[in-house]
Backbone bond lengths (Angstrom), bond angles and torsions (degrees), N, CA, C in turn:
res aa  C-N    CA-C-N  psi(-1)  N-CA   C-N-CA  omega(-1)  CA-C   N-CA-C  phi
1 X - - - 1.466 - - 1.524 109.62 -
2 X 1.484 126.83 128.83 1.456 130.00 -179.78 1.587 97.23 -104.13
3 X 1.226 98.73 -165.72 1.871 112.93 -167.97 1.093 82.42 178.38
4 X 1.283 133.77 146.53 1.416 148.32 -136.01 1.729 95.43 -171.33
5 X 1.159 113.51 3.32 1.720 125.76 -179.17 1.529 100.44 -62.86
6 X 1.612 115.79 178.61 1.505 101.67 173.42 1.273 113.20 -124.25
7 X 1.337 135.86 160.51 0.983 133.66 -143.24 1.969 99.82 -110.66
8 X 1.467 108.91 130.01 1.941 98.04 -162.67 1.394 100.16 -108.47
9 X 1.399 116.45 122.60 1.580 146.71 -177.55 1.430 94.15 -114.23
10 X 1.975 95.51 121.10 1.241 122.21 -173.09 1.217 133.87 -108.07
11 X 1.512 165.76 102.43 1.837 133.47 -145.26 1.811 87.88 -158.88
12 X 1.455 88.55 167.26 1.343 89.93 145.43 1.099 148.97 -150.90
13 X 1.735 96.36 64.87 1.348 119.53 133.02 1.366 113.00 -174.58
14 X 1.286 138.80 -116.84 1.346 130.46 159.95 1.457 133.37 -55.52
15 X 1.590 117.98 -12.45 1.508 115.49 -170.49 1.155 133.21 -81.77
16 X 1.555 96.32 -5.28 1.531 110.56 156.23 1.136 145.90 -67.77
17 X 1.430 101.23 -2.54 1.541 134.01 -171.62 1.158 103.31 -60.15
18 X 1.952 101.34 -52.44 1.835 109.57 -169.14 1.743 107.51 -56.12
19 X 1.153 107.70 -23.25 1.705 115.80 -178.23 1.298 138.42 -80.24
20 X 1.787 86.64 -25.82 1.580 96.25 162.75 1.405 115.22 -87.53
21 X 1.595 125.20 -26.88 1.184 125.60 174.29 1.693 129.26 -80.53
22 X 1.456 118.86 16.93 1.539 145.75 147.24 1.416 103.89 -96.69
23 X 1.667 134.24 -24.50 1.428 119.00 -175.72 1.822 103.91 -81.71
24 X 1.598 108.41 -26.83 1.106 97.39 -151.14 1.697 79.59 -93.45
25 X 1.027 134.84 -27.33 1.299 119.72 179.43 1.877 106.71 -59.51
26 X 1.686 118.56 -63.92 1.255 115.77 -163.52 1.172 114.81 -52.70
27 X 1.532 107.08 -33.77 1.956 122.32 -155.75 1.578 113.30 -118.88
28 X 1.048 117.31 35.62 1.877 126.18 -164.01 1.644 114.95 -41.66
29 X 1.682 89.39 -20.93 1.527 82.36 -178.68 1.623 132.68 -85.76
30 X 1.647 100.70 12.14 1.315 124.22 -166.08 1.432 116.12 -91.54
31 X 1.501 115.19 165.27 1.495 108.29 173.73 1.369 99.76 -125.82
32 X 1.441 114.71 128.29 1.611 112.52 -159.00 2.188 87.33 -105.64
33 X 1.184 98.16 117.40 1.578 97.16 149.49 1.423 131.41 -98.50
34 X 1.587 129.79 122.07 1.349 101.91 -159.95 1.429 104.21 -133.40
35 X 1.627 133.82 153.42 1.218 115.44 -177.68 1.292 95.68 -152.33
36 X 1.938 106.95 124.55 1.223 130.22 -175.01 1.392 99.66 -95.96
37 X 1.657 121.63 136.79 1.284 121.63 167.79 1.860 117.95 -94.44
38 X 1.237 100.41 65.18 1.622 111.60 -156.83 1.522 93.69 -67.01
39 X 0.947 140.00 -34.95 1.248 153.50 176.88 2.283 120.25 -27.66
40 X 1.835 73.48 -59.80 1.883 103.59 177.51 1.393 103.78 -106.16
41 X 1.615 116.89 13.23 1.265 109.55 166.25 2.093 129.54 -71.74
42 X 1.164 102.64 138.84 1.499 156.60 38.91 1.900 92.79 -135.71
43 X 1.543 90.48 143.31 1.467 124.65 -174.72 1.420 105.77 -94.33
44 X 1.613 132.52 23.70 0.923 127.74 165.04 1.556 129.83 -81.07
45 X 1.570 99.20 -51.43 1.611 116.04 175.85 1.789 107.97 -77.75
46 X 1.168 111.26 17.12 1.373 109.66 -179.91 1.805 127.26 -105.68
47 X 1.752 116.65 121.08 1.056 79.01 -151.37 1.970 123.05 -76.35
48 X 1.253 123.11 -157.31 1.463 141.61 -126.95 1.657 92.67 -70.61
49 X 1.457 104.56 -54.94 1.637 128.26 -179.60 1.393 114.56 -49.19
50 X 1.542 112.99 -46.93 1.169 119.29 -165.03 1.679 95.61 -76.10
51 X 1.075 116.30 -55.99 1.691 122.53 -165.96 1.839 86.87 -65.39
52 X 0.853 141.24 -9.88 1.586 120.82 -175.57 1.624 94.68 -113.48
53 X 0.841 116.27 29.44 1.693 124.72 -168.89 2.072 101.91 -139.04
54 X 1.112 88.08 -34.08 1.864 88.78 165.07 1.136 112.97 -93.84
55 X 1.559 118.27 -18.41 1.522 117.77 -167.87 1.305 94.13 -60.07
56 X 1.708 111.08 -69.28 1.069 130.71 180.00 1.875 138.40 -17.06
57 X 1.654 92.27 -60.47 1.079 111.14 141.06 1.348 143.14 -20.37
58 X 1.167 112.90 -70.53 2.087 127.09 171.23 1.392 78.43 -91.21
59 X 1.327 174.39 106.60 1.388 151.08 18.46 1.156 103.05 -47.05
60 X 1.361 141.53 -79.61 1.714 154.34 -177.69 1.897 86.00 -20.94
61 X 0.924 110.03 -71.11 1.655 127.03 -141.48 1.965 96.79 -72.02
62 X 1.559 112.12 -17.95 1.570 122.22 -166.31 1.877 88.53 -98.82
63 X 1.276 121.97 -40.52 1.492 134.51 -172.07 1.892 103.89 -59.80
64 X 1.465 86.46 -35.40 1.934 78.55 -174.69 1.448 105.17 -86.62
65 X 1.017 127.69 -17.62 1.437 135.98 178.30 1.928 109.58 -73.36
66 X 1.159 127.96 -6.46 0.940 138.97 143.29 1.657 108.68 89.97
67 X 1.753 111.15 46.49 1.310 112.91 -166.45 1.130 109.10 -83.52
68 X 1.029 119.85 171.16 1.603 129.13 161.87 1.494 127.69 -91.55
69 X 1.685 108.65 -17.68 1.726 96.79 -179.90 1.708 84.47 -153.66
70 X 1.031 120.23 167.79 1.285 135.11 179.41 1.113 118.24 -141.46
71 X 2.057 117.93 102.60 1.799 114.68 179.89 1.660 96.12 -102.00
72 X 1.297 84.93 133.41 2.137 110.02 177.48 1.478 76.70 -81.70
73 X 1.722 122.18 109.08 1.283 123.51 178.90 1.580 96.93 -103.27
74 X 1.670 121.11 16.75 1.452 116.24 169.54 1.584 119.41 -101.26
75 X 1.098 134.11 136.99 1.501 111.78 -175.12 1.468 106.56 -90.40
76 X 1.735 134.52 -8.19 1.143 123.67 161.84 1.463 115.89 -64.24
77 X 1.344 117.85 -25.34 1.642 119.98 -160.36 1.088 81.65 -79.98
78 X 1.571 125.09 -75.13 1.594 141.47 -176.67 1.397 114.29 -10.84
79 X 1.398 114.38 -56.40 1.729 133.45 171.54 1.513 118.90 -53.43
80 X 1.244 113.86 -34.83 1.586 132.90 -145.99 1.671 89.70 -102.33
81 X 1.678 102.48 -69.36 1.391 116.43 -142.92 1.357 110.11 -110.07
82 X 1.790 136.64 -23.27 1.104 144.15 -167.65 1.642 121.21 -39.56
83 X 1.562 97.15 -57.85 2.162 125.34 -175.60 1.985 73.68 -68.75
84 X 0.438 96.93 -93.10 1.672 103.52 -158.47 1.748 113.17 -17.35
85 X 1.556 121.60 -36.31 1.328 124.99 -157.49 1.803 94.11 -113.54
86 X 1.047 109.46 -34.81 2.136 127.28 152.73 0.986 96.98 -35.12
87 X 1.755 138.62 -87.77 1.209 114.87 -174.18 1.349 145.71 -95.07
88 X 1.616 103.30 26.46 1.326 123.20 -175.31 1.825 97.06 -91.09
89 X 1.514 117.59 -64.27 1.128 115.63 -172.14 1.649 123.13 -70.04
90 X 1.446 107.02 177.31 1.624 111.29 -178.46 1.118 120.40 -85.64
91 X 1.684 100.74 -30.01 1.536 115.64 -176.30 1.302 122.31 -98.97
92 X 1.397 101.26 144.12 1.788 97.61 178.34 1.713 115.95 -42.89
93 X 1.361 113.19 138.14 1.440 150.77 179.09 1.482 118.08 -99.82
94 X 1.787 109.73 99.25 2.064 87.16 171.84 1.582 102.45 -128.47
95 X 0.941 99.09 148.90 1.341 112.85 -179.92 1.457 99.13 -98.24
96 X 1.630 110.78 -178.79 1.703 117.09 175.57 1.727 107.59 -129.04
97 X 1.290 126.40 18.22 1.403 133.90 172.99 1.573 98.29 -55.59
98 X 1.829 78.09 -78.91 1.885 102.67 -154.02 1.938 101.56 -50.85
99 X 1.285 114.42 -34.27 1.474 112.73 -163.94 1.583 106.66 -75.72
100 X 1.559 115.76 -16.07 1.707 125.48 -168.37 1.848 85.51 -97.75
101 X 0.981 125.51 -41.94 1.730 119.10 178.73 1.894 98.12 -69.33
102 X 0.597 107.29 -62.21 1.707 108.94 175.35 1.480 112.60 -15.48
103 X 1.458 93.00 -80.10 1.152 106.38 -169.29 1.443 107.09 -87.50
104 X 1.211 142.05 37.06 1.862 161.89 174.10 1.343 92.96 -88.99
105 X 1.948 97.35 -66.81 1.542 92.37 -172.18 1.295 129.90 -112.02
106 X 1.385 104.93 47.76 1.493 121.10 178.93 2.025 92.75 -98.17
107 X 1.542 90.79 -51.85 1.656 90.08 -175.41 1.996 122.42 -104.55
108 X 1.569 100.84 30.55 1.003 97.23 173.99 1.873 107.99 -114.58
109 X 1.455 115.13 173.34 1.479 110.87 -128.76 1.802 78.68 -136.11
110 X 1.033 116.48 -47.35 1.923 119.61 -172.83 1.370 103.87 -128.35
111 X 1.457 120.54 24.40 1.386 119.88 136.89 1.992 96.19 64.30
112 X 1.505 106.45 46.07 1.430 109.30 -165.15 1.797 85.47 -146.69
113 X 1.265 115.01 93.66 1.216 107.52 165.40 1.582 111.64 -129.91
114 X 1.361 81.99 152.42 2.072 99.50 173.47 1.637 104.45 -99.70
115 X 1.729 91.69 147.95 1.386 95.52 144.41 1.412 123.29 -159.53
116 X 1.177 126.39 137.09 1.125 154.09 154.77 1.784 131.22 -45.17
117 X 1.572 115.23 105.56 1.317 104.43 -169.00 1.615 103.28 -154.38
118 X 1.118 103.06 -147.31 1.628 101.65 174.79 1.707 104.82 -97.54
119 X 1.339 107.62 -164.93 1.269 99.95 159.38 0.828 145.00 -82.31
120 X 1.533 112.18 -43.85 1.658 115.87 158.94 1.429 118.20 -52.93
121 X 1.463 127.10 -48.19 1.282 117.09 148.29 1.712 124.15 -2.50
122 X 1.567 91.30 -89.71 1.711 104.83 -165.40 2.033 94.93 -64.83
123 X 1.280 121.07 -60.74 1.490 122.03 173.66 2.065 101.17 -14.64
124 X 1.162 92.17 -77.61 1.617 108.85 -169.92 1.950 113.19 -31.25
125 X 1.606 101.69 -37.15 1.552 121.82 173.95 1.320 105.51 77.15
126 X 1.271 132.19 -4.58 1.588 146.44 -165.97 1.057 110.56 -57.51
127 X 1.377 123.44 2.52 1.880 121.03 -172.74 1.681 72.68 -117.76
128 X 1.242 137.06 -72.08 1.024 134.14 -156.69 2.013 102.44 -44.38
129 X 1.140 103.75 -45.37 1.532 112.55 -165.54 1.518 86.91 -62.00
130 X 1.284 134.47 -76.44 1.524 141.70 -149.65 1.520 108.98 -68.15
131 X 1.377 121.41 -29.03 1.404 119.75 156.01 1.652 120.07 -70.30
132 X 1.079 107.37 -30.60 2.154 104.61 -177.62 1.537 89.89 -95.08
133 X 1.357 150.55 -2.92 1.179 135.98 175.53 2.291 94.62 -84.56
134 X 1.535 110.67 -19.01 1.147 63.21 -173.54 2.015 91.67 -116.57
135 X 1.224 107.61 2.49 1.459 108.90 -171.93 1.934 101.50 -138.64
136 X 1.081 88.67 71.56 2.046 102.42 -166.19 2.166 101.03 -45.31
137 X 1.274 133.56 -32.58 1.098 131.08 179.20 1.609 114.32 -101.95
138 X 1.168 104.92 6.32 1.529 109.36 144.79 1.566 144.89 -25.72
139 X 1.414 147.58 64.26 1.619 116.11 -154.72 1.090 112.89 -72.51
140 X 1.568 137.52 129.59 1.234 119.20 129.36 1.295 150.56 -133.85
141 X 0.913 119.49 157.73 1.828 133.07 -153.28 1.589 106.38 -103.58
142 X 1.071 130.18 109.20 1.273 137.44 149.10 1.802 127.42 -106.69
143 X 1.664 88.11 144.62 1.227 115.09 -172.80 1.389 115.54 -113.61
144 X 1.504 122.31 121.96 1.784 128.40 -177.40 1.843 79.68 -84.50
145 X 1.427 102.82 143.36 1.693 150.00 -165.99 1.181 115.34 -122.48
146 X 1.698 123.13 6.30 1.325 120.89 -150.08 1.603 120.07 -54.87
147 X 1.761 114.11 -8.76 1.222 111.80 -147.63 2.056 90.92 -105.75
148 X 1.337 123.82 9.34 1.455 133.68 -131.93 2.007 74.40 -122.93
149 X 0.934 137.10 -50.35 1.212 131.64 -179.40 1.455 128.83 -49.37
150 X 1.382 86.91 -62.95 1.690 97.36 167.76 1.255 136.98 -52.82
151 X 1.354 107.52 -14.66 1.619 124.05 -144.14 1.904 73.90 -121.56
152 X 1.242 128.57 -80.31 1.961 95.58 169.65 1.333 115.22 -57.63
153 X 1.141 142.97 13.99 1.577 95.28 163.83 1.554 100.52 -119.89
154 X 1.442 117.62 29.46 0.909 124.11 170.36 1.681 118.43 -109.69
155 X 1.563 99.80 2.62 1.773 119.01 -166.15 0.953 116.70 50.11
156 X 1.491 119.19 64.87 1.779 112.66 178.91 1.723 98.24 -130.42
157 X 1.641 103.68 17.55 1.415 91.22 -170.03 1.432 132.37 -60.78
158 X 1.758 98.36 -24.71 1.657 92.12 -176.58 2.053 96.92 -97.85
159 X 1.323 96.84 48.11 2.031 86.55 176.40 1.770 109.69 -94.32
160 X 1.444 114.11 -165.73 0.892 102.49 174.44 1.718 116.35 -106.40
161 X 1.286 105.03 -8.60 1.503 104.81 154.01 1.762 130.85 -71.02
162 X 1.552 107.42 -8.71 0.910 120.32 174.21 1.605 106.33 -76.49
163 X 1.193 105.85 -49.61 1.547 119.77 166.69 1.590 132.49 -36.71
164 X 1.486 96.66 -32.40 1.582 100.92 -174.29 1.606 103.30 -99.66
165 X 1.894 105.39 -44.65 1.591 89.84 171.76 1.270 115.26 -52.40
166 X 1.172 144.54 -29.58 1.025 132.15 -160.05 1.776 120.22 -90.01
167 X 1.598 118.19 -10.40 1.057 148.53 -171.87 1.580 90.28 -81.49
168 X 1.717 110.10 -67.38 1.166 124.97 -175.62 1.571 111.41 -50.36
169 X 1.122 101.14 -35.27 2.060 96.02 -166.98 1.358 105.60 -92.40
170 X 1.219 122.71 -10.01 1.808 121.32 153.43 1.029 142.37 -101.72
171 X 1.216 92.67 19.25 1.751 101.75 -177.83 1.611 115.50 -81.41
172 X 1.055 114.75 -5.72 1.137 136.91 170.08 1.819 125.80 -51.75
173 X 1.399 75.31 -34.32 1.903 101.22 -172.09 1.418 108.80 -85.37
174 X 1.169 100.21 -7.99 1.790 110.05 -177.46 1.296 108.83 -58.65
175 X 1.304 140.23 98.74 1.419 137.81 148.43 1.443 91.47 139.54
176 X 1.301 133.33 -15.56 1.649 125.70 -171.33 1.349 107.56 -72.12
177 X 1.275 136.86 -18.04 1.325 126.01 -175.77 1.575 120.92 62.71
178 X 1.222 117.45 38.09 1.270 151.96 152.43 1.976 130.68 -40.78
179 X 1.584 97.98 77.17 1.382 94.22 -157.06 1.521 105.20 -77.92
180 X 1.484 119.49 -5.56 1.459 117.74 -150.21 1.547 99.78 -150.25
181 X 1.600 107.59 120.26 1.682 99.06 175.64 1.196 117.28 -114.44
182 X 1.401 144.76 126.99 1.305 166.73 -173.28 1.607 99.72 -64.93
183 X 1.716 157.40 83.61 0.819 118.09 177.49 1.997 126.95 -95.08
184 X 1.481 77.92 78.89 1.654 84.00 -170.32 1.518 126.38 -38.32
185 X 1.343 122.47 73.73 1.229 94.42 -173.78 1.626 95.75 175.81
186 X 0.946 113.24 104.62 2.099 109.10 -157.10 2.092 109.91 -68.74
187 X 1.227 96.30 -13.98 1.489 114.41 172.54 1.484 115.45 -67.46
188 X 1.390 113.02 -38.31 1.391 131.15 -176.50 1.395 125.14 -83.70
189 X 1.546 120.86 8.94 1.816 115.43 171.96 1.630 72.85 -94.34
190 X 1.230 154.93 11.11 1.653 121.31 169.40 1.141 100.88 -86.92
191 X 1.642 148.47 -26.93 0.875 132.91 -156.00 2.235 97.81 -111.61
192 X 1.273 97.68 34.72 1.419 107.87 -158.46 1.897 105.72 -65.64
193 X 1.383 116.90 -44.03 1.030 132.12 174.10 1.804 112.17 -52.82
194 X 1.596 99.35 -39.74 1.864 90.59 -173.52 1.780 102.91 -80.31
195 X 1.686 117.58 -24.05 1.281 126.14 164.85 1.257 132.92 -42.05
196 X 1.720 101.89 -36.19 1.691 120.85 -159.01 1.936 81.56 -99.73
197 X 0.875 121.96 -49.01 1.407 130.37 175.27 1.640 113.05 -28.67
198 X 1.193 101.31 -54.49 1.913 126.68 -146.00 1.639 79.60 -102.33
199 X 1.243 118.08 -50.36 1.921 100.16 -172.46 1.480 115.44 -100.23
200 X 1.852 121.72 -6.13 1.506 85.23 159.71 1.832 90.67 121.59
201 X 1.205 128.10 134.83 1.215 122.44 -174.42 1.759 98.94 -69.41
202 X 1.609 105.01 -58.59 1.453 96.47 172.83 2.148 149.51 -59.63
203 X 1.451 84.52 12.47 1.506 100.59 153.63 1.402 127.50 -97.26
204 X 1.490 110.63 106.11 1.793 107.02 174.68 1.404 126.44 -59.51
205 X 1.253 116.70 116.36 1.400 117.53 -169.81 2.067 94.76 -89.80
206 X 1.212 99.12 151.22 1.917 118.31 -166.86 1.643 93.41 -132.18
207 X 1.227 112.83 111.97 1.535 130.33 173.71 1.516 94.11 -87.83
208 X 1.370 123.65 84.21 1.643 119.69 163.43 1.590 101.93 -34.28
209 X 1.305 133.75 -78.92 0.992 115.49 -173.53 1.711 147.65 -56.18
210 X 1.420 84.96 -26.17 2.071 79.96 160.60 1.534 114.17 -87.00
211 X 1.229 109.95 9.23 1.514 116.19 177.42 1.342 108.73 -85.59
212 X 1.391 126.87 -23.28 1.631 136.97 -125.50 2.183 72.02 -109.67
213 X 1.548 98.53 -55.52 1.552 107.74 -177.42 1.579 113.37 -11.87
214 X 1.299 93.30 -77.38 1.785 115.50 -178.94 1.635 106.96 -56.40
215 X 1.328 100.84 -21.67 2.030 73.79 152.15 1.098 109.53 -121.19
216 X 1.116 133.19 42.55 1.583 142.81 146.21 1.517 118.43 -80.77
217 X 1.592 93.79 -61.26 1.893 99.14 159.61 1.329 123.81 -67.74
218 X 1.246 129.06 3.58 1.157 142.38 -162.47 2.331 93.09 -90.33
219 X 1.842 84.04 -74.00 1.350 90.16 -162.02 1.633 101.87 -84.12
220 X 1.652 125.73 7.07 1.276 110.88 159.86 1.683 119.71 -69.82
221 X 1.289 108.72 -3.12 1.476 115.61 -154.16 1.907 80.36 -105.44
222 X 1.275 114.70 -56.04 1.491 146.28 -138.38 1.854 73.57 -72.11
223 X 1.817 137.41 -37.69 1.392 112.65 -155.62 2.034 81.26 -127.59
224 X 1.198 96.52 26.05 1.882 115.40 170.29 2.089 86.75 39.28
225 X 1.214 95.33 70.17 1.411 101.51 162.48 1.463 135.73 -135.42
226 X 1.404 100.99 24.59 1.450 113.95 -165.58 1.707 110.30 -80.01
227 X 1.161 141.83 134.08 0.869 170.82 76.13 2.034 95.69 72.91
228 X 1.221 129.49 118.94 1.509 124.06 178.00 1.837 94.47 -79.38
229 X 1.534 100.28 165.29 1.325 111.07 -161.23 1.937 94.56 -104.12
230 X 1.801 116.44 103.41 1.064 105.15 -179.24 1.484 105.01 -121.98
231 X 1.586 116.74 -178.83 1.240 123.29 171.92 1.282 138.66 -72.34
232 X 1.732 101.37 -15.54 1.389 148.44 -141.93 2.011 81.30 -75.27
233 X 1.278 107.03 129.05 1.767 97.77 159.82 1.745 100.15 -57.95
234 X 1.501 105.54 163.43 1.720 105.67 160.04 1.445 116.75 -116.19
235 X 1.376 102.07 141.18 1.380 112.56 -150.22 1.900 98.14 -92.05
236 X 1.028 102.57 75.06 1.758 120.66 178.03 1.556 103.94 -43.35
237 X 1.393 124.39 148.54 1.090 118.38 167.03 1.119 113.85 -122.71
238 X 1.975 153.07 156.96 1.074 124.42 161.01 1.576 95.53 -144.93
239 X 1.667 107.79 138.32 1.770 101.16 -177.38 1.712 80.37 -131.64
240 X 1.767 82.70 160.97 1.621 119.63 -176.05 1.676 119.49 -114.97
241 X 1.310 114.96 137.39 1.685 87.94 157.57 1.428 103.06 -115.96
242 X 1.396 118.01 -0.27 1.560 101.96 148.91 1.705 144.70 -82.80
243 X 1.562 105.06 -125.03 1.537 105.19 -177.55 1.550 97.59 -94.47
244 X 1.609 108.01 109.07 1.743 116.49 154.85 1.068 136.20 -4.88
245 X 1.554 98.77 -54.17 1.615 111.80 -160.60 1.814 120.69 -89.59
246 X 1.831 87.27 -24.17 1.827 101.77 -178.81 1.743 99.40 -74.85
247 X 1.464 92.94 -45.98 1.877 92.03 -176.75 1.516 105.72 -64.29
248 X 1.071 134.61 -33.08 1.576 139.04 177.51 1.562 96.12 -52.59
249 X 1.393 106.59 -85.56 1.376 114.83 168.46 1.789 124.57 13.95
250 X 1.775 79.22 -89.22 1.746 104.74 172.35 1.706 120.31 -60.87
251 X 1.289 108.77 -29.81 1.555 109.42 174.22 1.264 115.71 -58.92
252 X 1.539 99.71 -49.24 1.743 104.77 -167.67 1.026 119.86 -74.27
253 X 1.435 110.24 -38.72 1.688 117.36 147.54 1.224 143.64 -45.29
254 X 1.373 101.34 -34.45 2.046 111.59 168.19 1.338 106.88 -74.38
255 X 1.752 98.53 -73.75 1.698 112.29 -177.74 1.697 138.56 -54.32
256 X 1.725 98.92 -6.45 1.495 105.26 -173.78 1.532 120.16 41.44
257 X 1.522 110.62 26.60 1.855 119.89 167.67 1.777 109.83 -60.20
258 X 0.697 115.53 128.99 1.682 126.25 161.93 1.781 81.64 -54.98
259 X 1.261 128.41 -91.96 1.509 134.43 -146.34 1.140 107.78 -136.92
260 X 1.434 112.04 121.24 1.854 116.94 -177.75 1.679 104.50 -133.98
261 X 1.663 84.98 143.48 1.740 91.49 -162.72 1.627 97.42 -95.15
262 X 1.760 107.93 110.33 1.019 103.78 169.83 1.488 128.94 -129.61
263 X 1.529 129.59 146.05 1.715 128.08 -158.22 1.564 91.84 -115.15
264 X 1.535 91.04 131.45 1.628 84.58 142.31 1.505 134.39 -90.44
265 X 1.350 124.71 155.62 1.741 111.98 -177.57 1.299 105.44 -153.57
266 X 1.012 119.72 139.36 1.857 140.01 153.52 1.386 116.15 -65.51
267 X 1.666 108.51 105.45 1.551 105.05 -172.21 2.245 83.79 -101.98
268 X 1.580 89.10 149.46 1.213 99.27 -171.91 1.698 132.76 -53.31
């Protein structure tokens, strides 16, 4: 049995991009609808209520659009809002926590990993919790990034001020012996190159969100709802509640689309 429904990718703001561009690679036969709240972006320094109150929101607004599964492609929402909107809805729910701890300690070597997120992110401890639930003498060390958001969704990732915050917000890691980095935070594979730079060829960097993918294809298969294999282009959707033209910008630049249909909208 196929379903040809589309699949609703959630953020808030562009960093979900990196998540749709592992879906559309693993899962081609899919139609990704996705809606960044660039608008109330970044949902890190915000407090707990409010971010589970926007989550909500681009869920409400992904539900009338008539999807079939819904990935929280933010790891602050994911932290905040995931258990809560999991057992509210009908349709499968994935977050990108549990799949970036997964795969932490699948490829880490001295059981010493970092990660990197927002604040509410790291505040929440939810990487820390989902990694010691399954490897309890595990270390790990997280670091709030707060300044790493702004700076993509503002497209300055490859600058050279991008360069120094990013120097600056890991320096932290200096001396931990840190074989494996968590990069919690779906905004943060753009700035992946100044990351790999600042920690060292021999630190494994973990894209929570192309991790989150493989259990997307996992449980599209797992509730036999995957998508039939046609010739048909797929008619992608992408809405904003910010500025059009910056998210255009960054799409065409991440996603390498010839042409992507994108709206802006006022969620209530």
């Amino acid at each position: 049995m196929s379903n040809n429904r589309p699949i609703g990718f959630l953020d808030s703001g562009v960093g979900g991009l990196t998540v749709v561009k592992e879906a559309m690679k693993q899962l081609p036969n899919e139609t990704v609808y996705y809606i960044g709240d660039t608008l109330r972006c970044p949902y890190g320094p915000r407090p707990v209520e409010q971010i589970k109150q926007f989550t909500w929101e681009m869920t409400q607004f992904l539900m009338k659009k008539n999807v079939k599964m819904i990935v929280i492609a933010c790891n602050t929402a994911t932290a905040i809002a995931l258990e809560e909107i999991k057992k509210t809805l009908r349709i499968p729910v994935v977050g990108v926590i549990n799949p970036g701890a997964r795969a932490a300690l699948k490829l880490t070597h001295n059981n010493k990993i970092g990660v990197i997120g927002t604040a509410g992110t790291i505040n929440s401890g939810e990487y820390g919790s989902a990694i010691h639930k399954k490897s309890p003498k595990s270390d790990v060390y997280g670091i709030a990034c707060p300044k790493f958001v702004p700076i993509v969704e503002s497209k300055q990732y490859s600058s050279t001020i991008a360069e120094s915050v990013v120097s600056e917000a890991l320096a932290p890691f200096n001396g931990k012996n840190i074989d494996t980095l968590v990069m919690g935070c779906t905004h943060y594979p753009l700035l992946k190159p100044l990351i790999r730079q600042e920690m060292g060829e021999k630190v494994k960097l973990i894209d929570s969100g192309a991790e989150a993918v493989s259990e997307v294809s996992m449980l599209l298969d797992y509730y036999d709802i995957a998508a039939d294999a046609t010739e048909e282009e797929k008619q992608h959707e992408f809405f904003m509640t910010g500025s059009k033209k910056m998210f255009e910008d960054i799409s065409h630049d991440w996603l390498n689309l010839e042409s992507i249909s994108t709206n802006r909208i006022t969620l209530p």
